[in-house]
ZATI-595772 format. One record per residue (C-alpha): residue in one letter; x, y, z. Coordinates in steps of 0.001 Angstrom, whole numbers, padded with zeros to 6 digits. Layout:
BEGIN
+------+---------+---------+---------+
: fifi :      px :      py :      pz :
+------+---------+---------+---------+
:    A :       X :       Y :       Z :
...
+------+---------+---------+---------+
***
This chain:
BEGIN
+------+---------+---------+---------+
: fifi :      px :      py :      pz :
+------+---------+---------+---------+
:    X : -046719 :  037893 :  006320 :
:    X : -046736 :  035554 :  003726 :
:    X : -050354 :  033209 :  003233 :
:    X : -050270 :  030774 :  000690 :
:    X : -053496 :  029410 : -000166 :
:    X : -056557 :  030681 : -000639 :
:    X : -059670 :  028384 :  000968 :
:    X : -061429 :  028849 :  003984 :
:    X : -058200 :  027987 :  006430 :
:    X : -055557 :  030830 :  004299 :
:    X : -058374 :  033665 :  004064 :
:    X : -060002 :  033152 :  007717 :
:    X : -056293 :  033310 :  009282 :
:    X : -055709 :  036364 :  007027 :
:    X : -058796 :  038453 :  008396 :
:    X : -058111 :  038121 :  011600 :
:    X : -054577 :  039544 :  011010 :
:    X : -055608 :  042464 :  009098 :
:    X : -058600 :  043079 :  011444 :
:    X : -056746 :  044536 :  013938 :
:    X : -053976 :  045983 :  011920 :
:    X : -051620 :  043397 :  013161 :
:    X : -049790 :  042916 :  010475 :
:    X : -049355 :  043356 :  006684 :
:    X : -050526 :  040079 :  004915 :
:    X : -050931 :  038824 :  001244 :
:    X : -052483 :  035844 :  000240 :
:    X : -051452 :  033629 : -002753 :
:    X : -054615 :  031717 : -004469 :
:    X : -053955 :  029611 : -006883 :
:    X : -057331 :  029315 : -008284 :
:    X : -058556 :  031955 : -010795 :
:    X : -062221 :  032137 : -009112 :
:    X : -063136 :  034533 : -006226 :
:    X : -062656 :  032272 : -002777 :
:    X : -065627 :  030302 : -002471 :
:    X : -066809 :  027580 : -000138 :
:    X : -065815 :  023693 : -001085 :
:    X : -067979 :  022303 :  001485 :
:    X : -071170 :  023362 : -001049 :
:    X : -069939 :  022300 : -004209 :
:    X : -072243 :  019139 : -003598 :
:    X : -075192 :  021880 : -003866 :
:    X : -073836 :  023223 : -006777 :
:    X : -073401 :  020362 : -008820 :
:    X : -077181 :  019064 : -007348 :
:    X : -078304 :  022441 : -008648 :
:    X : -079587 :  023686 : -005778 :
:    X : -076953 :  026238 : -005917 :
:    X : -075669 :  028663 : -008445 :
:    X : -072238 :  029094 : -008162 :
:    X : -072513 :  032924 : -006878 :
:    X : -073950 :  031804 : -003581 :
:    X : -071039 :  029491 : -002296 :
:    X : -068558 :  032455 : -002278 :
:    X : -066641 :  033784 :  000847 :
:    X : -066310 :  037208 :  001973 :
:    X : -064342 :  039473 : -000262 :
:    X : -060725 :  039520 :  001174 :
:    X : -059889 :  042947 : -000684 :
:    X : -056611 :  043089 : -002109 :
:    X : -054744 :  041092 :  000267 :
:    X : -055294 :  037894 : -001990 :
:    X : -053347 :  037357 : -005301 :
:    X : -055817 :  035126 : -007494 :
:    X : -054605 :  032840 : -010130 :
:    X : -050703 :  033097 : -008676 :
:    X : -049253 :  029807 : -007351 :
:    X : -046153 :  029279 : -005397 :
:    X : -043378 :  027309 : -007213 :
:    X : -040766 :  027323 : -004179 :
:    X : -040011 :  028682 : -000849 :
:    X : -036551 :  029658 :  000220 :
:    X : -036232 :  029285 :  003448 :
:    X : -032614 :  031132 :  003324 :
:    X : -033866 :  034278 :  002368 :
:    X : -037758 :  033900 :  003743 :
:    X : -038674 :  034424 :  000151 :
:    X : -041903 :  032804 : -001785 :
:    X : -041182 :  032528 : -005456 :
:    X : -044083 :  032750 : -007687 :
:    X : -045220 :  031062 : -011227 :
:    X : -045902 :  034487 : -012525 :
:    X : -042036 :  035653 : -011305 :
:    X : -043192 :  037581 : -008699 :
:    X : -040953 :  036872 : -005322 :
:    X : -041978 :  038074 : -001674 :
:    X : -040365 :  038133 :  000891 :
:    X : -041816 :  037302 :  004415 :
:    X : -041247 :  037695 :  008473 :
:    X : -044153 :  034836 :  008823 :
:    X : -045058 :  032282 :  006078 :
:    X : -048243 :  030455 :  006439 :
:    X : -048826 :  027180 :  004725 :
:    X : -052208 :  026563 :  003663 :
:    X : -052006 :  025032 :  000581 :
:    X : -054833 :  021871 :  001363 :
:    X : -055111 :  018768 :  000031 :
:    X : -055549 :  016779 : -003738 :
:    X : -057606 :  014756 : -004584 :
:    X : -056372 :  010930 : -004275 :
:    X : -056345 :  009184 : -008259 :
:    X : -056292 :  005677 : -007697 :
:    X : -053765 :  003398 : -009904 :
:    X : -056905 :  002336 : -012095 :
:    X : -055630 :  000949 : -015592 :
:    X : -056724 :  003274 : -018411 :
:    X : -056634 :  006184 : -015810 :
:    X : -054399 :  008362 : -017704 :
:    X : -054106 :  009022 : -021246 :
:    X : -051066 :  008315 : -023136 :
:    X : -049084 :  011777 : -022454 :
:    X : -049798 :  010688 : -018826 :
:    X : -051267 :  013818 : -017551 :
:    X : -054503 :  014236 : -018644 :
:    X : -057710 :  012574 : -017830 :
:    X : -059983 :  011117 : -020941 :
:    X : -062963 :  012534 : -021417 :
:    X : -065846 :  011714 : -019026 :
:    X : -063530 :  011249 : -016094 :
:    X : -063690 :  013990 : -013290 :
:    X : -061770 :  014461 : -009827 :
:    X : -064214 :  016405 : -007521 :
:    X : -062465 :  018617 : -005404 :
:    X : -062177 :  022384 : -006644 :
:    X : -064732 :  024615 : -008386 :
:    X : -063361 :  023691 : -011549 :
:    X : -063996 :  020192 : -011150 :
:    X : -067854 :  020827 : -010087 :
:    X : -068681 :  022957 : -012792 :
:    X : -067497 :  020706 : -015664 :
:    X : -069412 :  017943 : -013796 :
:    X : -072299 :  020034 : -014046 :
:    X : -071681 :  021151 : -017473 :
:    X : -071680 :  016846 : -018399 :
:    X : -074570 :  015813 : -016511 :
:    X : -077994 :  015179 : -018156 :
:    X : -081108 :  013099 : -017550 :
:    X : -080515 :  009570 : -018353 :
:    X : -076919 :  009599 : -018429 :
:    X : -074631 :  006532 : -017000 :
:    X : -072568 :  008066 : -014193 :
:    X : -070299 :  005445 : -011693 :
:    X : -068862 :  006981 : -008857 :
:    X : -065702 :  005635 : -007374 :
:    X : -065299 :  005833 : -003606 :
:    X : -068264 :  005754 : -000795 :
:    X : -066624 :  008044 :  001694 :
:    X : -068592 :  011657 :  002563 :
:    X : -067561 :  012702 : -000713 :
:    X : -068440 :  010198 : -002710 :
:    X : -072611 :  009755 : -001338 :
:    X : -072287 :  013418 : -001660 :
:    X : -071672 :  013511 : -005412 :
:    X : -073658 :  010445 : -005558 :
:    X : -077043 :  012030 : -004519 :
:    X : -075815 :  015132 : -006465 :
:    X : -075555 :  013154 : -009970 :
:    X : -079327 :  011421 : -008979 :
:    X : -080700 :  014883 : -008009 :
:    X : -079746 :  016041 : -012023 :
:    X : -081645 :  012596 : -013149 :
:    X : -078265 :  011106 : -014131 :
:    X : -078523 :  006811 : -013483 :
:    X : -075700 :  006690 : -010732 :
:    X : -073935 :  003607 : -009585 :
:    X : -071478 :  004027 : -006315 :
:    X : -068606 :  001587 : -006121 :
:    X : -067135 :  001503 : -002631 :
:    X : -063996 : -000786 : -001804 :
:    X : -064792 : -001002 :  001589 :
:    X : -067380 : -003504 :  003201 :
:    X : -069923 : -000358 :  003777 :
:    X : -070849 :  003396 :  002608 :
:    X : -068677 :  006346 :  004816 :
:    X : -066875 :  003258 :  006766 :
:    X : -064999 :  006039 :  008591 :
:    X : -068175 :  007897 :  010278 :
:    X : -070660 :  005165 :  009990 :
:    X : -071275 :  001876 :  012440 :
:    X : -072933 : -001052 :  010075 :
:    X : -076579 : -000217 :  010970 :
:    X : -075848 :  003314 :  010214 :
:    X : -074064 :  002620 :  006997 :
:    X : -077475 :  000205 :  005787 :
:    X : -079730 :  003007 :  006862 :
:    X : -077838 :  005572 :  004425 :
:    X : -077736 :  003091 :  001675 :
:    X : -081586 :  002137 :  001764 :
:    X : -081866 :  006536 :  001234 :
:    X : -079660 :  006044 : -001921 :
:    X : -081067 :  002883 : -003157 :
:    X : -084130 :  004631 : -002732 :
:    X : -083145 :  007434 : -005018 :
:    X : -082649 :  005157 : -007531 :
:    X : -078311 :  004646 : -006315 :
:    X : -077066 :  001361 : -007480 :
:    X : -075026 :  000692 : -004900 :
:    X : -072131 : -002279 : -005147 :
:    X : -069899 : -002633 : -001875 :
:    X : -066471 : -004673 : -001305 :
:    X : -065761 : -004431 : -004706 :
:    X : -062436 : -002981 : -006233 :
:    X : -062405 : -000846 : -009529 :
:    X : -059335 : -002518 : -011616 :
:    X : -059495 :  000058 : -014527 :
:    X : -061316 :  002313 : -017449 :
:    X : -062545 :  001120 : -020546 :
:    X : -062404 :  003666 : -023314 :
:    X : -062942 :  004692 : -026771 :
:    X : -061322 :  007308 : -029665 :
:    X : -063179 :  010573 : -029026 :
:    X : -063310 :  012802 : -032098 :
:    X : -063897 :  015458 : -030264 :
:    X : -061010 :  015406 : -028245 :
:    X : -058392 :  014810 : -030769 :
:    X : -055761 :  012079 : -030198 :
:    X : -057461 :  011560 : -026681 :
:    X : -060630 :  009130 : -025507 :
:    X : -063640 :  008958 : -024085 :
:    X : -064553 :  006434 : -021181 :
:    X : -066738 :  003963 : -021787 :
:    X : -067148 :  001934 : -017862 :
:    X : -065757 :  001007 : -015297 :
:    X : -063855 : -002593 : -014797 :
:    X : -064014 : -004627 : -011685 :
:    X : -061606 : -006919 : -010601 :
:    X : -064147 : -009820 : -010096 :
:    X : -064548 : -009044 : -014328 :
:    X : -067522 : -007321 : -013932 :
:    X : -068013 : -004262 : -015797 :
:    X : -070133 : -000940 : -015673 :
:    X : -071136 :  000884 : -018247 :
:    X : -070475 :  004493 : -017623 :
:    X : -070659 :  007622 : -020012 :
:    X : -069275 :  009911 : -016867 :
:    X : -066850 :  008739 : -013719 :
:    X : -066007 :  010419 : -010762 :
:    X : -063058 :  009709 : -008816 :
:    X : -064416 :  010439 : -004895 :
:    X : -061411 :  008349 : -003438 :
:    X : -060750 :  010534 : -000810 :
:    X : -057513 :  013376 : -000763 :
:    X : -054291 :  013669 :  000262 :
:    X : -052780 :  016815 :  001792 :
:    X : -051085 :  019260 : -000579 :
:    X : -047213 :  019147 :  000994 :
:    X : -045048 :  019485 : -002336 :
:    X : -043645 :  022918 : -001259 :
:    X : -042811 :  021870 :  002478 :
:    X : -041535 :  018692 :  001203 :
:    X : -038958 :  020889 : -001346 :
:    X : -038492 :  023225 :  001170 :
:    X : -036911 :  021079 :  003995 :
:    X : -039657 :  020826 :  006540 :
:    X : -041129 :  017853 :  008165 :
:    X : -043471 :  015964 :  006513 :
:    X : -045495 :  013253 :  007417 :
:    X : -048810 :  012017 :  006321 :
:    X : -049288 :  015737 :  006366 :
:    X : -046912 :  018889 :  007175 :
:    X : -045958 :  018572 :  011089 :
:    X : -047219 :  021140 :  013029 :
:    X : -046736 :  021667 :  017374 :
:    X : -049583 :  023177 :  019601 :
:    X : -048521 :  026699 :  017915 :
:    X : -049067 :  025199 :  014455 :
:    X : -045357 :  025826 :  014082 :
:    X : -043662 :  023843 :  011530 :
:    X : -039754 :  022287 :  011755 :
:    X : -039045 :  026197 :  010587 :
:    X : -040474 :  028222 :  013364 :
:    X : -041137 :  030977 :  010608 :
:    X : -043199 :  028909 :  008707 :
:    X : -046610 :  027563 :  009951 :
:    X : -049137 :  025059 :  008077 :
:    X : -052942 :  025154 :  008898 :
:    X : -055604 :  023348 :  007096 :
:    X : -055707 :  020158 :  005040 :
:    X : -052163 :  020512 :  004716 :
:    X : -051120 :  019932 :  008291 :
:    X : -050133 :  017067 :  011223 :
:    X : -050880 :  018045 :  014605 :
:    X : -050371 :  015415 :  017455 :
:    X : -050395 :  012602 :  014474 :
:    X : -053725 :  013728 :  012644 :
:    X : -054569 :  015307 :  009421 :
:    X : -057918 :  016196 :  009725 :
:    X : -059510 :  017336 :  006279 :
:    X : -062525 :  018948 :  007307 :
:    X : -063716 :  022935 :  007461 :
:    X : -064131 :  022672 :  011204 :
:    X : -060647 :  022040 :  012313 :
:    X : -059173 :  024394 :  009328 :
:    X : -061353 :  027264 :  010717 :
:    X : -060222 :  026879 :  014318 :
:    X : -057030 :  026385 :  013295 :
:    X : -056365 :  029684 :  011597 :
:    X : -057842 :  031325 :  014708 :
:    X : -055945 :  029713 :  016974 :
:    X : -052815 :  030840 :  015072 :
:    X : -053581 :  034068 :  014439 :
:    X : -054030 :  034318 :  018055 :
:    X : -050909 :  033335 :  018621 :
:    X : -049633 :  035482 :  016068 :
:    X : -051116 :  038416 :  017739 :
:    X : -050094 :  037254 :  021305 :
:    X : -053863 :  037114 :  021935 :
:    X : -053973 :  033795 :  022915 :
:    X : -051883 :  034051 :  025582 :
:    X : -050146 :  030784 :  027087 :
:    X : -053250 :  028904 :  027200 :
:    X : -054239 :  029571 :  023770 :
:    X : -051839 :  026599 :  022182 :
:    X : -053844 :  024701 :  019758 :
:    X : -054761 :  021355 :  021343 :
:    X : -056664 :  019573 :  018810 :
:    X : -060418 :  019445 :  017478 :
:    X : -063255 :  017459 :  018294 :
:    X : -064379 :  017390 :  014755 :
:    X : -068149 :  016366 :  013801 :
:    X : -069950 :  015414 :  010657 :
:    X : -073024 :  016723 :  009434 :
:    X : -074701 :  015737 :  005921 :
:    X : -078099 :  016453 :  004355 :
:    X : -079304 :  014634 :  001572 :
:    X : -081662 :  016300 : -000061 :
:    X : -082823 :  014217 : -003253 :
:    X : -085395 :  016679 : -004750 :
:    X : -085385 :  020742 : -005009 :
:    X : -083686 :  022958 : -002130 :
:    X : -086128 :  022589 :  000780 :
:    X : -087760 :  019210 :  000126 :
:    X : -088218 :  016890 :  002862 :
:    X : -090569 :  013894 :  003386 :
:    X : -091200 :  015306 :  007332 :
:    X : -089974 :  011888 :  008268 :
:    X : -086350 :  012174 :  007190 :
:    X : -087152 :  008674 :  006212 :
:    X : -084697 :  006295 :  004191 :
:    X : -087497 :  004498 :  002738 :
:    X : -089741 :  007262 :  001475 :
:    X : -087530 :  009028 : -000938 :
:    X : -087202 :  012466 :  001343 :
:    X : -084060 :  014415 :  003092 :
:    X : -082192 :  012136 :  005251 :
:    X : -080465 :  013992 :  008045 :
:    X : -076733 :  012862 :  008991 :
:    X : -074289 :  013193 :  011921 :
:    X : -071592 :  011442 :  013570 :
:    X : -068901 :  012321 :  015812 :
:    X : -065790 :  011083 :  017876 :
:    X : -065323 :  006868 :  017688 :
:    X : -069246 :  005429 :  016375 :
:    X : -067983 :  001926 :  016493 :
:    X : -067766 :  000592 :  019815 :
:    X : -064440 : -001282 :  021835 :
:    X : -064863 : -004391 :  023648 :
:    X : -065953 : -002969 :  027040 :
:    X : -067982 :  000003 :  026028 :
:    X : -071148 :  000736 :  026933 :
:    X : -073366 :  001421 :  023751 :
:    X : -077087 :  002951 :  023997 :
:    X : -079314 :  002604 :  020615 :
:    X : -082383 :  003809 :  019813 :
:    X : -084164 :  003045 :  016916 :
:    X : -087842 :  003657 :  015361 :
:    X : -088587 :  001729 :  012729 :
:    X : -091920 :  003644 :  011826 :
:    X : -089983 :  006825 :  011355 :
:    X : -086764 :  004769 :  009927 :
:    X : -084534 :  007055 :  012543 :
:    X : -081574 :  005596 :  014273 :
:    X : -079469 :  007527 :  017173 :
:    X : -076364 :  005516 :  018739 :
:    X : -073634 :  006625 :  021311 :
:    X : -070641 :  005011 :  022599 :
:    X : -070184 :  005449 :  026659 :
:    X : -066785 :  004807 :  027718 :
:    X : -066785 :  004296 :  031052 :
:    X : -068279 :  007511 :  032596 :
:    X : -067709 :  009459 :  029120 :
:    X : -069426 :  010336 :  025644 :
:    X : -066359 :  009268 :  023425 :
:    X : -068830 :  008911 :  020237 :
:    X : -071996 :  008626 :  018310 :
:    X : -074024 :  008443 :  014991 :
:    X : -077406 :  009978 :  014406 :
:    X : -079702 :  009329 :  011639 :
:    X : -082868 :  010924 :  010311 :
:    X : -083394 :  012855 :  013198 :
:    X : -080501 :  015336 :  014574 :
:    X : -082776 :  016983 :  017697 :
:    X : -080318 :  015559 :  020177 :
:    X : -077108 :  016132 :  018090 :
:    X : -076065 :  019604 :  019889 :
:    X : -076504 :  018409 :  023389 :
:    X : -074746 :  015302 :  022858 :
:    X : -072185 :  017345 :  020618 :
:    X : -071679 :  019136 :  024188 :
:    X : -071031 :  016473 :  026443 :
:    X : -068890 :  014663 :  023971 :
:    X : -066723 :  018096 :  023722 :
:    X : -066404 :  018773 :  027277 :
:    X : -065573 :  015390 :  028310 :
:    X : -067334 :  015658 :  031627 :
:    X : -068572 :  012648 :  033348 :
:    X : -071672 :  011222 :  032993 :
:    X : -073935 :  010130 :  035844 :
:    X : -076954 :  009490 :  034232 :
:    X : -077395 :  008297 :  030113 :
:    X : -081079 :  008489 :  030047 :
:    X : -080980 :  012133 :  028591 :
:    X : -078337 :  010939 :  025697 :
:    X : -080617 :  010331 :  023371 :
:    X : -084479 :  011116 :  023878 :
:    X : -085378 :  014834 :  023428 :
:    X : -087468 :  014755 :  026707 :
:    X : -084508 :  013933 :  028898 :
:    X : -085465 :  010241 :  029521 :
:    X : -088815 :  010836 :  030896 :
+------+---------+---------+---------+
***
C-alpha cells in the first residue's frame, strides 16, 4: 500500500494499517520537516509555540520525507517519484491536500512568473509560517488578504508579534462561511480591539512594489491596491484567500475530478484501487478542508481496508464543527470574560447552517455585560446549526444533539448551562 501525502489524513490512515499488521504501507511526504500539525501553525507564528511542539507522532520508517510523486500509472499500479524512485502498489491512497488559493492580484508574480516578491507570503505549510515569523517585528505594516478562519487567525497572530495589521476581506463580513452578522461584528470588535484595522467589502486589485537589492533582479512589496483606488501601505502581505484541493496527480492520472477528487461511501475513487482522503477529496458533493473530517476519514477507510468496518462502516459524511481561540497576549491569557471589548481571549464555535431559512426557528441569547453571544437554528423539531461566542459551556451538548439529529421536544436547555431553569 501506497500513501501519498504526509499530514494528519496520509499518516493517521497509515497507523492504523500498520497497527495491526494489516498490511505493508509507505508514505510519500513531500515536505522535508518531520509531520507536524497545520492546525497550530497560527500558534507558531503568534509565538506561543516553538515549532517542536506542533509535531505528530513519529511514523517510523514507513514515511519517505522530502519525496514527491510526479505521476501515477494506473496501468501498472506504479507511483513514480521526483527522486526516480518507482513503487509499485495493491492499494494507492491519495492524500495529497489542498494549496493555497493566489488570487489574480496585479503585481502578484514577479516577472519569471513563479516566484513571489519579497514580503509576500502564502500561509499554508510550515515553510510558509516560519518565514512569516522570521519577517515579523514590532511596528511593522502587515495587510492580510482574506477574512475567512485563516485569515483572523494569522491576523491576531501578526498583532500578537506587535506587527500593525490591517485585514482586507471581500466579503460583506469576517468568516462569512461560519459566522451569522451579529457573530461576525462580535469577532471584529475582538480584533479592532487588538489594534486590527479591519476594512470589509472591499476587493484587493493588486501589489505595489519596489527594486529590492537584496533580492537581485526581484522586488519588494510596498501595499496593497484597492479597487475603489485606495491603497495600503504594507511592508509584509499575506495571502489567507482560502485553498483549493491538491488534485494534479488524479487529474493526470484519469480519475474523476471535481471541485475535489470524487470519492463513494468507501472513499473509493473512479479507480477502485485508488482512494483519496483529506483535503483532496469529494464525497456526496463536499470538500471539506478541515482536520476533523480528514481524521475520520482515514479511519473510516482503513476500516474498510481491514474489513473492520463491516457493511455498516461506509463513510457517510461529517458533521464538521469549528472551534477558534484568540488569544491576543502570551499562551494562557484571558480577560475571565472572554470579552470582545476588553482586549482578552475570545472563545469561538460554530457548527452545521448558523444563518437561518425563512421558516426556522432561531433562539439567541445574548449578555451584553459579559459581551457573549450563543445562537442556534431549530428546524422544525431539529438542531441543524449554531454559533457561540465568548462563552463555549454549552458547545458539547449542543454539538450532541446537532450530531445525532434526534428530535427536540423542549429548546429551553439549548443554550443556558442550567437547563432552562
Amino acid at each position: 500500500m501506497v500513501v501519498i501525502g504526509g499530514g494528519l489524513a496520509g499518516l493517521r490512515c497509515a497507523a492504523r494499517l500498520t497497527a495491526g499488521g494489516a498490511a505493508a504501507v509507505t508514505v510519500l511526504g513531500e515536505e522535508p520537516h518531520a509531520p507536524y500539525n497545520r492546525v497550530l501553525l497560527a500558534e507558531i507564528l503568534a509565538g506561543r509555540y516553538a515549532a517542536e511542539v506542533t509535531a505528530l507522532p513519529d511514523p517510523g520508517p514507513v514515511l519517505r520525507r522530502g519525496v514527491r510523486a510526479v505521476r501515477v500509472d494506473r496501468a501498472d499500479r506504479t507511483v513514480h517519484c521526483d527522486d526516480g524512485a518507482v513503487l509499485g502498489y495493491d492499494t494507492l491512497v491519495l492524500a495529497t491536500g489542498s494549496n493555497p488559493v493566489l488570487p489574480p492580484l496585479r503585481g502578484l508574480f514577479e516577472p519569471d512568473g513563479r516566484a513571489l516578491p519579497e514580503g509576500v507570503h502564502a500561509f499554508r505549510t510550515m515553510d510558509d509560517c516560519l518565514a512569516l515569523s522570521a519577517a515579523v517585528r514590532p511596528g511593522l505594516r502587515a495587510v492580510v488578504i482574506g477574512g475567512g478562519l485563516l485569515g483572523v487567525s494569522a491576523a491576531r497572530a501578526l498583532a500578537a508579534r506587535g506587527a500593525q495589521v490591517v485585514l482586507a476581506q471581500q466579503a460583506q463580513r469576517l468568516m462569512e462561511r461560519q459566522l451569522d452578522a451579529p457573530a461576525s461584528a462580535l469577532l471584529g470588535a475582538h480584533l479592532t480591539a487588538l489594534g486590527i484595522e479591519i476594512h470589509t467589502e472591499c476587493r484587493v486589485r493588486g501589489l505595489t512594489k519596489t527594486a529590492d537589492p537584496r533580492a537581485g533582479a526581484g522586488t519588494r512589496v510596498t501595499g496593497v491596491e484597492l479597487a475603489d483606488g485606495y491603497r495600503l501601505d504594507a511592508e509584509l502581505v499575506v495571502l489567507a484567500c482560502g485553498v483549493r484541493p491538491r488534485t494534479g496527480l488524479a487529474r493526470a492520472a484519469g480519475l474523476e475530478v471535481r471541485g475535489g477528487i470524487v470519492v463513494d461511501d468507501r472513499l473509493r475513487t473512479s479507480d477502485p484501487r485508488i482512494h483519496a482522503i483529506g483535503d483532496c477529496a469529494e464525497h456526496d458533493g463536499r470538500v471539506y478542508g478541515l482536520a476533523g473530517p480528514a481524521l475520520e476519514q482515514a479511519d473510516a477507510l482503513a476500516a474498510s481496508l481491514t474489513g473492520t468496518g463491516g457493511p455498516a462502516g461506509a463513510y457517510t459524511g461529517t458533521r464538521a464543527l469549528t472551534r477558534l481561540t484568540l488569544t491576543p497576549g502570551g499562551e494562557g491569557s484571558r480577560d475571565g470574560e472572554g470579552s470582545p471589548g476588553g482586549g482578552g481571549s475570545l472563545d469561538l464555535a460554530a457548527f452545521g447552517e448558523p444563518t437561518p431559512l425563512p421558516g426556522d426557528d432561531v433562539i439567541r441569547l445574548a449578555d451584553a455585560t459579559r459581551r457573549t453571544y450563543r445562537q442556534v437554528v431549530v428546524r422544525g423539531d431539529r438542531l441543524v446549526g449554531g454559533v457561540l461566542l465568548g462563552e463555549l459551556s454549552t458547545v458539547g451538548a449542543l454539538a450532541r444533539s446537532w450530531e445525532d439529529g434526534a428530535a427536540l421536544t423542549d429548546f429551553s436547555h439549548l443554550l443556558t448551562d442550567d437547563g432552562g431553569s
